[in-house]
Backbone bond lengths (Angstrom), bond angles and torsions (degrees), N, CA, C in turn:
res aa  C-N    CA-C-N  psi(-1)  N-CA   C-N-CA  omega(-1)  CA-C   N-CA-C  phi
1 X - - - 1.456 - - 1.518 109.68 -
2 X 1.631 114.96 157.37 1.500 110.08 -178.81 1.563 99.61 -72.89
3 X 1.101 106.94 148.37 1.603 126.81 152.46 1.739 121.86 -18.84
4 X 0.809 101.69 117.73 1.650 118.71 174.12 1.832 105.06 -43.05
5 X 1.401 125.43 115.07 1.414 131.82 174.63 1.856 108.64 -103.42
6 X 1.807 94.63 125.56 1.097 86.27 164.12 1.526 132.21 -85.09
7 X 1.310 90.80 153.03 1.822 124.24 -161.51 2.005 107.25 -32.44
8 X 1.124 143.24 88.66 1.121 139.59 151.83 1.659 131.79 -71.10
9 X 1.508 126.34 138.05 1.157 99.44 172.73 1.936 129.57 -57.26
10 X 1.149 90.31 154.97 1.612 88.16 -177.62 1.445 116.66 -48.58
11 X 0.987 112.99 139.07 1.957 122.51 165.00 1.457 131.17 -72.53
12 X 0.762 134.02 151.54 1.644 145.24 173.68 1.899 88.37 -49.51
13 X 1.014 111.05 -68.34 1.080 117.37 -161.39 1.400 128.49 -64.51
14 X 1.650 111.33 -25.45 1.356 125.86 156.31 1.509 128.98 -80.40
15 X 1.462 84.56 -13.70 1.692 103.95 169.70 1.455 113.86 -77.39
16 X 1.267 112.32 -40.86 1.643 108.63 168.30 1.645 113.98 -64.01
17 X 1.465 105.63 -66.31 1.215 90.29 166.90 1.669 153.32 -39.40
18 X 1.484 100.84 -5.81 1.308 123.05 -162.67 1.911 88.25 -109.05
19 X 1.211 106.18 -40.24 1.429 100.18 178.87 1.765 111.58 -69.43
20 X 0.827 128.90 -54.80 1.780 140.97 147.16 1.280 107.79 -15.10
21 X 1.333 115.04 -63.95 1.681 106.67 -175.30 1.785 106.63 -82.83
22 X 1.353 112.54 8.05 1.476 101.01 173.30 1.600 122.18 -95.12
23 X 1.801 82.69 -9.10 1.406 108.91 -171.44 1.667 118.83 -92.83
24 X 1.583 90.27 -15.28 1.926 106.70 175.72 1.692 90.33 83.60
25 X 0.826 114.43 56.79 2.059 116.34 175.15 1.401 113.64 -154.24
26 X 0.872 110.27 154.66 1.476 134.35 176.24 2.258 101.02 -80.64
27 X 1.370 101.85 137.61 1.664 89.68 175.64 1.584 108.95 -79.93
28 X 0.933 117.47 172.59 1.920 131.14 169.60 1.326 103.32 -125.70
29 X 1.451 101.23 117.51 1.404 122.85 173.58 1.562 110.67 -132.32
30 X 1.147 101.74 99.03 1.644 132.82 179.72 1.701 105.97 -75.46
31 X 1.605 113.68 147.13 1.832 100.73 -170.36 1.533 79.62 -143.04
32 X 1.297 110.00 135.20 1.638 134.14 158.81 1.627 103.23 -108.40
33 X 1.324 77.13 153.03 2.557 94.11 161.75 1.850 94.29 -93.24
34 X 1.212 106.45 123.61 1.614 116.27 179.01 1.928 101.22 -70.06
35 X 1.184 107.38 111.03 1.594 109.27 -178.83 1.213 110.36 101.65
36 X 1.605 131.67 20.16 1.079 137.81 142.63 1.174 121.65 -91.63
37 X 1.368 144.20 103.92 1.458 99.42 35.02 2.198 94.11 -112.60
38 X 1.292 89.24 46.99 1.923 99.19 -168.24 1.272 120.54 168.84
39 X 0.528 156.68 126.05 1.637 160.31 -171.38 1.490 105.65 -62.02
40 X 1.723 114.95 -43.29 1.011 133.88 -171.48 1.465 115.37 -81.58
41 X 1.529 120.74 -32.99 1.180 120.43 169.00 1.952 114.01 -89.36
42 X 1.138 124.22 1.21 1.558 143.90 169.81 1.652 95.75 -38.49
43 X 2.069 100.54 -82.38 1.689 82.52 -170.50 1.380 147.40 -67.54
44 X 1.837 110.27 4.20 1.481 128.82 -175.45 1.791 96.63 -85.20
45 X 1.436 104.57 -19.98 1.592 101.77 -163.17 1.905 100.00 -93.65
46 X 1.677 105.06 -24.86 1.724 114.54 165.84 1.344 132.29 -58.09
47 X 1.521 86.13 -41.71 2.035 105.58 169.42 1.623 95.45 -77.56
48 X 0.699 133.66 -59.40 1.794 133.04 -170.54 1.653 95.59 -45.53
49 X 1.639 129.47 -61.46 1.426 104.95 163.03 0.867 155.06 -48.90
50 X 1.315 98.74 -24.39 1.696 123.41 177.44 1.742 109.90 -69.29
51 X 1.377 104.39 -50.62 1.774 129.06 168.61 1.162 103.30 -37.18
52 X 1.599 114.15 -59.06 1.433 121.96 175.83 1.419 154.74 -40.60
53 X 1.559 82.53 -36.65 1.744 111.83 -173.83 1.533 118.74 103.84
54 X 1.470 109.74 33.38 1.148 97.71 179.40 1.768 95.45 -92.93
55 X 1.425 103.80 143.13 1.809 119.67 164.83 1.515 112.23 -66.23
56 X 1.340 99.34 -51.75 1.766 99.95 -167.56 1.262 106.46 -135.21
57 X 1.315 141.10 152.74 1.733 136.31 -138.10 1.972 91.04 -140.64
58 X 1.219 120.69 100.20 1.608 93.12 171.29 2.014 108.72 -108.60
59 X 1.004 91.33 135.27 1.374 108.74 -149.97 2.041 101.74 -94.90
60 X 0.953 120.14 94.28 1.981 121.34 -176.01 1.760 102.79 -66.27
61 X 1.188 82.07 115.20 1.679 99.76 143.38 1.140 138.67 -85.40
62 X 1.552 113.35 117.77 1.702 111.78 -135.76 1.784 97.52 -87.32
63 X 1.299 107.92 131.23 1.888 103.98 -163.30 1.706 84.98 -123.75
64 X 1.269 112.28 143.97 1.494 114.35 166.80 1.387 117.70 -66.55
65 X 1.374 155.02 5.68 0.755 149.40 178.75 1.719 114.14 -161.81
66 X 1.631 103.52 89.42 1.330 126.25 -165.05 1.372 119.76 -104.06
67 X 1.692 108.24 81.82 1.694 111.22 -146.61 1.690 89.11 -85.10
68 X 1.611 128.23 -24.27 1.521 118.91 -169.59 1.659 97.26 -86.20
69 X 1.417 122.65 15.68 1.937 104.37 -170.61 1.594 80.86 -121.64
70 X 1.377 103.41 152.01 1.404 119.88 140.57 1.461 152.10 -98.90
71 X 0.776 132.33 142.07 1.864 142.46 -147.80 1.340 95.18 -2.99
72 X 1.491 131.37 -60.82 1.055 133.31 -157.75 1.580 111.38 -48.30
73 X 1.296 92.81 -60.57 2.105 109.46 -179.05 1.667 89.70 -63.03
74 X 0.845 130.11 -86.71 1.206 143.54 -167.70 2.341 102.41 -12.10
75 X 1.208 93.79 -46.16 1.332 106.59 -166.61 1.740 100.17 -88.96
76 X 1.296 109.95 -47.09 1.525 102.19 147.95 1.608 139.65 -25.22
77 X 1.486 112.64 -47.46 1.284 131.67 -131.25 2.288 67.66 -116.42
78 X 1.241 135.92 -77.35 1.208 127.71 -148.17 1.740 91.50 -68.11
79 X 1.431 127.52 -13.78 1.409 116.59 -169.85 1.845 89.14 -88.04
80 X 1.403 119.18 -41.92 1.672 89.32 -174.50 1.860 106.17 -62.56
81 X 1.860 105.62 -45.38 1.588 84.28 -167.50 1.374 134.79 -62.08
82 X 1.795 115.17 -2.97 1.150 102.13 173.43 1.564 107.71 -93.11
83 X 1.494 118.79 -4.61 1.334 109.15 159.89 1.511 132.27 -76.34
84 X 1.487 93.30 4.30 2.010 107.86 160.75 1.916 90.26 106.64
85 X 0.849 116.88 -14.62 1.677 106.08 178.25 1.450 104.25 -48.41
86 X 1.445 96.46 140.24 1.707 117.10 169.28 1.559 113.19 -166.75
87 X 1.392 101.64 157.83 1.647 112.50 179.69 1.746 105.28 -6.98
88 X 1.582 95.85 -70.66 1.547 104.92 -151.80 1.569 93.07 -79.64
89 X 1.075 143.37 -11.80 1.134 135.83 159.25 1.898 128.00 -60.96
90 X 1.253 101.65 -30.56 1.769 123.99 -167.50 1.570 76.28 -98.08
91 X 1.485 142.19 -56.19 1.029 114.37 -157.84 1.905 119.40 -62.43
92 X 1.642 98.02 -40.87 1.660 101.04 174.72 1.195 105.20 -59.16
93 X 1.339 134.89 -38.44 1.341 133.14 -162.93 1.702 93.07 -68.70
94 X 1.159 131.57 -30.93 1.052 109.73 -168.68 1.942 108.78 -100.27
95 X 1.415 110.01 -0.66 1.234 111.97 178.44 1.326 98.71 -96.19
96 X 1.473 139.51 -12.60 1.170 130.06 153.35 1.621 138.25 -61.49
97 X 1.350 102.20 -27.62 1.667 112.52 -168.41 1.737 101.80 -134.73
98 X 1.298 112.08 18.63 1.892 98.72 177.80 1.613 103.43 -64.79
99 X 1.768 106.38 -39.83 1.540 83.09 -146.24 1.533 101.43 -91.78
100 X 1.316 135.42 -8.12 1.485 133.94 128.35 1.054 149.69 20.55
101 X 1.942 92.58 -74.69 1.112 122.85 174.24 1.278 121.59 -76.08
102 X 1.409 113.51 -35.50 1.917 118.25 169.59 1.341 113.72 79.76
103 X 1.755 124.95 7.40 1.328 128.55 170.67 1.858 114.04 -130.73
104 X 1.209 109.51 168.84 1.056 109.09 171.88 1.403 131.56 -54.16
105 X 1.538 126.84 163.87 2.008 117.46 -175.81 1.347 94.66 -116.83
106 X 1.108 166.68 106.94 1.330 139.93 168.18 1.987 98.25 -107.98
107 X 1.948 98.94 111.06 1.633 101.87 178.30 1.655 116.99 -72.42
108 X 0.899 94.51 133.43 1.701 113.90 -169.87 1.731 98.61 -104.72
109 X 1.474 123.87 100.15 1.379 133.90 -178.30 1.724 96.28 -140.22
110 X 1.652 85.96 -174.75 1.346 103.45 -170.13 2.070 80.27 -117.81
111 X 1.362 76.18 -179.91 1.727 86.99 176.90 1.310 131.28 -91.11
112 X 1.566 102.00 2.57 1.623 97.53 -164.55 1.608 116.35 -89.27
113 X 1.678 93.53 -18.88 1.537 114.29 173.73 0.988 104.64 -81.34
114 X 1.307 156.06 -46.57 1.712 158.43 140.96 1.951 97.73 -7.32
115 X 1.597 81.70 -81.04 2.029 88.00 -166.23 1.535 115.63 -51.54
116 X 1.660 128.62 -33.59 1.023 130.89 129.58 1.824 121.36 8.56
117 X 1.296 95.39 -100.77 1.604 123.57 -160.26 1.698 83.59 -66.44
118 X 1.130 129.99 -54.64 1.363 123.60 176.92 1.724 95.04 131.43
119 X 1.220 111.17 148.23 2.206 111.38 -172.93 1.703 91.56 -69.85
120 X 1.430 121.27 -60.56 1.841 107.24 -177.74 0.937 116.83 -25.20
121 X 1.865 116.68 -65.02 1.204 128.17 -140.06 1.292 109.00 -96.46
122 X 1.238 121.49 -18.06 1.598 132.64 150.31 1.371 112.25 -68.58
123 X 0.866 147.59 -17.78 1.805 141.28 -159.49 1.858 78.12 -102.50
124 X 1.155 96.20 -59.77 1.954 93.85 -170.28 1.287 106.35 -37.32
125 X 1.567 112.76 -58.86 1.377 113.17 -148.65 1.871 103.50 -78.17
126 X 1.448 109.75 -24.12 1.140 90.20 -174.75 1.885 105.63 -93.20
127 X 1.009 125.28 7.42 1.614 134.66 154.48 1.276 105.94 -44.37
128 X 1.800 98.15 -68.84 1.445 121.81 -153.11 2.106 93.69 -61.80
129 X 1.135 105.53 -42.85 1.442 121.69 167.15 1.727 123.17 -32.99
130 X 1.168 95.75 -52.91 1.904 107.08 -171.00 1.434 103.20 104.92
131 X 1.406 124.79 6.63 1.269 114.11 169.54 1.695 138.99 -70.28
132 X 1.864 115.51 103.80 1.094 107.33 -150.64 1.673 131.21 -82.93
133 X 1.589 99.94 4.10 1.298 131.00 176.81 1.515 123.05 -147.32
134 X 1.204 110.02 165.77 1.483 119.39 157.75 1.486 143.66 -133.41
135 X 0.918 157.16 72.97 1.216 165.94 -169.28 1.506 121.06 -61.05
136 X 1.426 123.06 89.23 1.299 99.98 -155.38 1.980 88.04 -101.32
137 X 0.994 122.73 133.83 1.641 115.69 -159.28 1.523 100.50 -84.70
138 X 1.130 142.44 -29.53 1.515 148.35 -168.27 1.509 107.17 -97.41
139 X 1.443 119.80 -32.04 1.202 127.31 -169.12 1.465 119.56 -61.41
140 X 1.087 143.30 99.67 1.693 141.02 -171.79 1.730 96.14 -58.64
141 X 1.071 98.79 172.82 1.433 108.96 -169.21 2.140 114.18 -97.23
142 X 1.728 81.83 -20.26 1.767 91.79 -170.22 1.863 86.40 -74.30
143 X 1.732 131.77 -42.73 0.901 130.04 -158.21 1.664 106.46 -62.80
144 X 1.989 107.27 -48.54 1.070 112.69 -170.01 1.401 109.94 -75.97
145 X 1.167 134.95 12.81 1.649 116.24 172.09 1.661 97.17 -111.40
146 X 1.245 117.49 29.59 1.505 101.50 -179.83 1.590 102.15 -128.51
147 X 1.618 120.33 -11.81 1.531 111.95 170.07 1.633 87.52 -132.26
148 X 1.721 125.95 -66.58 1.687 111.33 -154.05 1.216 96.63 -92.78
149 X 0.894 176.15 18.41 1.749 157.48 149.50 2.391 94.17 -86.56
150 X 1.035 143.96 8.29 0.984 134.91 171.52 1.868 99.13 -114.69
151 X 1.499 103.29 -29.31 1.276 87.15 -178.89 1.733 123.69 -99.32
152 X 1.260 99.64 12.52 1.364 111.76 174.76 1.587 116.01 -107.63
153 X 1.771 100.12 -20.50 1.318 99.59 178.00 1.469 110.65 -91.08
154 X 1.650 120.61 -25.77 1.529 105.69 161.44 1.754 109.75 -51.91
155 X 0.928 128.12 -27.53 1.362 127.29 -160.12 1.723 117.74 -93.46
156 X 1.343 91.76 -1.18 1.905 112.37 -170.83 1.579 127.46 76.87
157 X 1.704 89.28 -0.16 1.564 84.25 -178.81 1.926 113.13 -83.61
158 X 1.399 102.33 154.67 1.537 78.14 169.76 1.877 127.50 -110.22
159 X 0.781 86.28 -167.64 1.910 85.96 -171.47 1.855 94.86 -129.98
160 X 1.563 93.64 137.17 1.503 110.99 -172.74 1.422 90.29 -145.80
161 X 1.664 95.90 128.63 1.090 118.65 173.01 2.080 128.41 -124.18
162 X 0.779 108.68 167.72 1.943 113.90 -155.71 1.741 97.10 -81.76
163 X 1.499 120.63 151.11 1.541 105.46 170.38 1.544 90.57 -150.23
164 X 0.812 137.04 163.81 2.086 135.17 -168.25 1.720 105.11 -132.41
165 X 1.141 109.91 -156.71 1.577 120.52 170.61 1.201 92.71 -115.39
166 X 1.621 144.57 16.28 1.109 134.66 175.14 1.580 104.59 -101.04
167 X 1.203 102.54 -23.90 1.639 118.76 -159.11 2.146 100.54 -58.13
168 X 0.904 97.82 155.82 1.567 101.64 175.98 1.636 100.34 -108.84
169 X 1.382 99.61 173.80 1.447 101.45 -179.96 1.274 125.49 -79.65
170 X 1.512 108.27 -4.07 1.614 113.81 160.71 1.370 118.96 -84.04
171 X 0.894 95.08 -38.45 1.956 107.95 157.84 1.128 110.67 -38.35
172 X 1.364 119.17 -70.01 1.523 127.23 -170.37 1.510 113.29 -62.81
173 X 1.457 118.70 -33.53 1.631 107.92 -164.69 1.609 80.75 -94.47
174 X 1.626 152.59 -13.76 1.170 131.93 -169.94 1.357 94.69 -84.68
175 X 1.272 152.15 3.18 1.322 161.02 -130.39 1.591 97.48 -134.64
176 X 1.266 89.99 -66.09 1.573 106.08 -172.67 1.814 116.75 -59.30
177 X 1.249 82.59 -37.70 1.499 100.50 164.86 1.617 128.30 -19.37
178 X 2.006 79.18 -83.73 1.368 126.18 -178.11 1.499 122.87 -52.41
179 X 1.376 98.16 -28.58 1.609 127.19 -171.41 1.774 121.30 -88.34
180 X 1.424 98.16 127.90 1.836 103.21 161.14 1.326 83.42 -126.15
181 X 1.664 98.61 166.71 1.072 120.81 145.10 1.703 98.42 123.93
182 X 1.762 98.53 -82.60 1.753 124.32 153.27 1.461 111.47 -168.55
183 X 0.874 118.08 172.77 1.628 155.40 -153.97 1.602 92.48 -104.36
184 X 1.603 105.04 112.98 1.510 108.56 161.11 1.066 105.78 -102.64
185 X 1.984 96.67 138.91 1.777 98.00 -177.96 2.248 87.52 -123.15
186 X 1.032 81.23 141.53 1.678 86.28 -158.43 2.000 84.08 -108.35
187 X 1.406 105.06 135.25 1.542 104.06 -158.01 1.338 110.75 -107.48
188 X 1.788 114.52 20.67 1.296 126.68 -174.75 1.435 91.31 -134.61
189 X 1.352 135.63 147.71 1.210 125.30 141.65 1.530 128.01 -111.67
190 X 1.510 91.18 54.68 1.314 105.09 164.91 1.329 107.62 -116.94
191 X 2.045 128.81 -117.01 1.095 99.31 -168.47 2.295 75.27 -140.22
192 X 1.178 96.60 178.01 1.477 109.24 -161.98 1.540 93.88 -42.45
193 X 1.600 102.05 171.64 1.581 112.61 176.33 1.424 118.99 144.56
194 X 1.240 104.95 145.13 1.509 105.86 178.22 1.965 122.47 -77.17
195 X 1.189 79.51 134.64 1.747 72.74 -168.79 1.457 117.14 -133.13
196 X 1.312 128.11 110.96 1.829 134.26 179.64 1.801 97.61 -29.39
197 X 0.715 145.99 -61.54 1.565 150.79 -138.72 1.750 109.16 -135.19
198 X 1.870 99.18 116.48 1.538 81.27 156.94 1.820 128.04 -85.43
199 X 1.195 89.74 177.98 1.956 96.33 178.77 1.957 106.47 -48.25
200 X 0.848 112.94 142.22 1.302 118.79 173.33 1.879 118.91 -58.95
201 X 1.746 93.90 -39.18 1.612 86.69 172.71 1.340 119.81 -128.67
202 X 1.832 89.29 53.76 2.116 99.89 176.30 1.414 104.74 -56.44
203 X 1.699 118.25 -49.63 1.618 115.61 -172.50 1.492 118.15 -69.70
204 X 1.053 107.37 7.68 1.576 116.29 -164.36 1.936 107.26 -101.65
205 X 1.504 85.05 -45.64 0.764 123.77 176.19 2.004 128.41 -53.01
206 X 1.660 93.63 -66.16 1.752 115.16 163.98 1.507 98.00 -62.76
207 X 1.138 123.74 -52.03 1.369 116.81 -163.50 1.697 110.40 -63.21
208 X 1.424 115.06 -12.02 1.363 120.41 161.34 1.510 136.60 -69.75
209 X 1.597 90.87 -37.34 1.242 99.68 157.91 0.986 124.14 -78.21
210 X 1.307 139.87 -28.41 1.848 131.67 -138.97 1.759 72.85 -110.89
211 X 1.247 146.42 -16.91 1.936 127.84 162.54 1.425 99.55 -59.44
212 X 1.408 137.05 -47.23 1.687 134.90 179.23 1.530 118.53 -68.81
213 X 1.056 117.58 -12.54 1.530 98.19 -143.27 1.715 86.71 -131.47
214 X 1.264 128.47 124.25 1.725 119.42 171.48 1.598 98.78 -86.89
215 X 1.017 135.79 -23.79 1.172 122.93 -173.49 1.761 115.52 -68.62
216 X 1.449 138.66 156.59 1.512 146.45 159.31 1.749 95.46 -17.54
217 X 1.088 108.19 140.91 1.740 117.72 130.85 1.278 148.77 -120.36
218 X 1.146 103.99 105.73 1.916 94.50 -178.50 1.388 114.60 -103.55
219 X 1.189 93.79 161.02 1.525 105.26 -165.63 1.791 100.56 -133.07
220 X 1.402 89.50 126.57 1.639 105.63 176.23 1.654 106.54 -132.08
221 X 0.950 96.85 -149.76 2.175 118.30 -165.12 1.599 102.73 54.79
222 X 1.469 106.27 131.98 1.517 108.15 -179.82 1.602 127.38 85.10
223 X 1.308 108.90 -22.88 1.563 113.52 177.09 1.452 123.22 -83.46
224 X 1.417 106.95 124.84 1.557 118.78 -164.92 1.725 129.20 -125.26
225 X 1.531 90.94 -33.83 1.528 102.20 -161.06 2.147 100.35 -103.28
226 X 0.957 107.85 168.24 1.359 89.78 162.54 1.342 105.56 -101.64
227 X 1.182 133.53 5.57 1.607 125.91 167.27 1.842 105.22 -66.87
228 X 1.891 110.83 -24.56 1.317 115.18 -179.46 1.392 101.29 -90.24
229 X 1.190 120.04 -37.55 1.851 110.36 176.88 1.564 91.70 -50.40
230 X 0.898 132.87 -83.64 1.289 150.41 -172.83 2.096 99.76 -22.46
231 X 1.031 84.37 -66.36 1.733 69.67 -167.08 2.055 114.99 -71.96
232 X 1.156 100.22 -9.79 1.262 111.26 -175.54 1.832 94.93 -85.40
233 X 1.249 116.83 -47.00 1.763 110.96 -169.90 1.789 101.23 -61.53
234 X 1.351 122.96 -29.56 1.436 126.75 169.93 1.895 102.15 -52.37
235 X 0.966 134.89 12.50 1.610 130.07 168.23 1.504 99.33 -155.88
236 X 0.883 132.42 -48.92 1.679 133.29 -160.64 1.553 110.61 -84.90
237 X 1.069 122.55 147.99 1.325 136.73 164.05 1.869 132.37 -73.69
238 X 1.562 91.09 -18.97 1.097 110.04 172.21 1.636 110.88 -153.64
239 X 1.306 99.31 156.15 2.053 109.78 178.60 1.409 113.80 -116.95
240 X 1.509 127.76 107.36 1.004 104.26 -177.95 1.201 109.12 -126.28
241 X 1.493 118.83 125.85 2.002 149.87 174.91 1.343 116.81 -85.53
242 X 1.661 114.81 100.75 1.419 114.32 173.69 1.558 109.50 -131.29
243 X 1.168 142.25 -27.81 1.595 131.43 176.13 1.226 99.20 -61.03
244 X 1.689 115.64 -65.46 1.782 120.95 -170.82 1.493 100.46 -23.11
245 X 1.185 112.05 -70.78 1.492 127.41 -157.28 1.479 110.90 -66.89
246 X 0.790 110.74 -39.75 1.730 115.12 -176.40 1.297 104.61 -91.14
247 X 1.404 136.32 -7.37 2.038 131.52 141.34 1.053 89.90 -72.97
248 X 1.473 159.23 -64.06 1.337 145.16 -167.09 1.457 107.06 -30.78
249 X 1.638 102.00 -49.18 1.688 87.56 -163.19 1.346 104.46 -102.33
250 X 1.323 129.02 -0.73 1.993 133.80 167.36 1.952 78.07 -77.96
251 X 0.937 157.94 -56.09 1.651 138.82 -145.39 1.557 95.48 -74.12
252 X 1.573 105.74 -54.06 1.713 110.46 -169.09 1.178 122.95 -97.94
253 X 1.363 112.37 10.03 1.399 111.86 -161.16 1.945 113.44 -48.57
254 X 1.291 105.41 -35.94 0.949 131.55 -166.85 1.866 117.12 -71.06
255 X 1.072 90.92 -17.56 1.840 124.62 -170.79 1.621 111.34 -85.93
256 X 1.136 119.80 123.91 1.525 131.78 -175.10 0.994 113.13 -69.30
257 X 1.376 129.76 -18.67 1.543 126.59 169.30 1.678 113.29 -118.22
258 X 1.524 100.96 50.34 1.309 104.84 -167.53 1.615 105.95 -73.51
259 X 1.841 113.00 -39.67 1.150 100.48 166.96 1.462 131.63 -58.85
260 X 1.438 128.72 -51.67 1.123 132.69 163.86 2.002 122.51 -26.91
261 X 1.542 107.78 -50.02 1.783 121.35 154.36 1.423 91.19 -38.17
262 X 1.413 135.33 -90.15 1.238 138.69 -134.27 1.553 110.11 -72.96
263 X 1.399 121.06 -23.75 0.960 119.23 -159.93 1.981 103.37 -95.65
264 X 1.609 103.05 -29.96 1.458 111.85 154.67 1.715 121.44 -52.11
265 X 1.220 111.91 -63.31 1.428 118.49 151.49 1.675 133.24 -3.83
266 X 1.310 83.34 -80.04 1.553 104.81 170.17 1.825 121.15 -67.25
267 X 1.552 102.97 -15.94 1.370 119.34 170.96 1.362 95.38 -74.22
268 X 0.918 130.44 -52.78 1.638 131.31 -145.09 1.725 98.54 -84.21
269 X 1.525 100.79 -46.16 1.818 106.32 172.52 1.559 120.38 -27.50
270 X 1.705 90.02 -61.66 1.339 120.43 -158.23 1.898 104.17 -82.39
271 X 0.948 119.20 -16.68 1.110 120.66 -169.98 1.866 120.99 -73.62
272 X 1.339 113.04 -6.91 1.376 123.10 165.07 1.612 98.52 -76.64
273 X 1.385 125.47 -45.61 1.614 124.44 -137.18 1.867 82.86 -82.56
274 X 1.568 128.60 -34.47 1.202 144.88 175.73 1.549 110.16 -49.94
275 X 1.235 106.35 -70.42 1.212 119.15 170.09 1.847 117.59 -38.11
């Protein structure tokens, strides 16, 4: 089993999750690129998840060079930065509209924009932010418990880190470690994307993890349909949908009721975990 964690107050984010399992459900955690397809159209498309049923919101920081996304994110991610999105841009955006929204933020970046700004001065700012997690996608877990998972956890935010079917069981408890909030188990080990079919032994699979790990698990990469929310919330603690949604908004971006699309969307996702 992972290592014994000392006692923190509860999180926003374990708090949802805690509401979900009181409810007999799996959470829905839906992921956009912040400034796709605008910076300006971002928080109409945040409330539209929220409208939706999403529990917990993880929000991409668009990095030029996005080796864990596929085409989809990837094309996401260069359409916000040439619309000027950046760190300190996603961060106001999110100190403007957290408490709004009424769910958790968990920022979804790479590390180079972190090491950049510096781990202090990033953990502060995204505190000072409302940001209720972090995900740093490149970041190993032995690296992050030795400067950003201490300086985000003095600060209450938590740190979430990636674990595969490749991962070993030292993998998993150094993960688990590293981690508040929950444990992403990513159900491809390739890189994000929409995909007809899950893996044959995803449940075989989560159920390996969730014996190690006390913390939530959600499981994302590849999930599209709600017939896949659906079969994935039968093991996971959480579902998490990001290509679907982010072609939603590269098809309509352009479309006046683009939030209203997305927020149907996310109806239809969520509507097994309801059920």
């Amino acid at each position: 089993m992972s290592p014994r964690r000392k006692r923190r107050p509860r999180s926003a984010i374990a708090a949802a999750f805690s509401r979900c399992s009181k409810r007999k459900r799996s959470a829905f955690i839906p992921f956009l690129v912040a400034g796709d397809p605008s910076l300006e159209a971002t928080p109409d498309l945040l409330r539209a998840l929220v409208a939706g049923g999403a529990d917990v919101i993880e929000l991409g920081v668009a990095f030029s060079d996005p080796i864990a996304d596929g085409p989809t994110i990837q094309r996401g991610s260069h359409r916000a930065l040439a619309g000027g999105s950046s760190l300190s841009a996603v961060l106001g955006l999110i100190e403007r509209h957290r408490e709004e929204l009424g769910v958790p933020i968990v920022l979804f970046t790479y590390y180079n924009p972190v090491h950049a700004r510096g781990v202090e001065t990033f953990a502060a700012q995204a505190a000072d932010s409302g940001v209720d997690g972090v995900l740093c996608v490149d970041l190993p877990p032995d690296e992050g418990l030795r400067e950003l998972q201490p300086a985000l956890e003095e600060r209450g935010v938590d740190s979430i880190y990636l674990i595969a079917a490749t991962s070993t069981r030292e993998r998993i408890d150094r993960a688990a470690a590293a981690s508040n909030g929950f444990v992403y188990y990513t159900a491809r080990s390739d890189v994000t994307g929409e995909r007809e079919d899950l893996i044959p032994t995803l449940a075989r699979e989560v159920k390996r993890v969730r014996r190690r790990v006390r913390l939530p698990v959600a499981v994302g990469f590849g999930i599209s349909t709600p017939q896949q929310v659906e079969e994935v919330a039968k093991v996971a603690h959480g579902v998490v949908v990001g290509s679907a949604l982010v072609r939603l908004v590269e098809e309509n971006g352009a479309e006046p009721d683009l939030a209203a699309r997305l927020e149907r969307r996310v109806g239809e996702l969520t509507a097994p975990l309801r059920g």
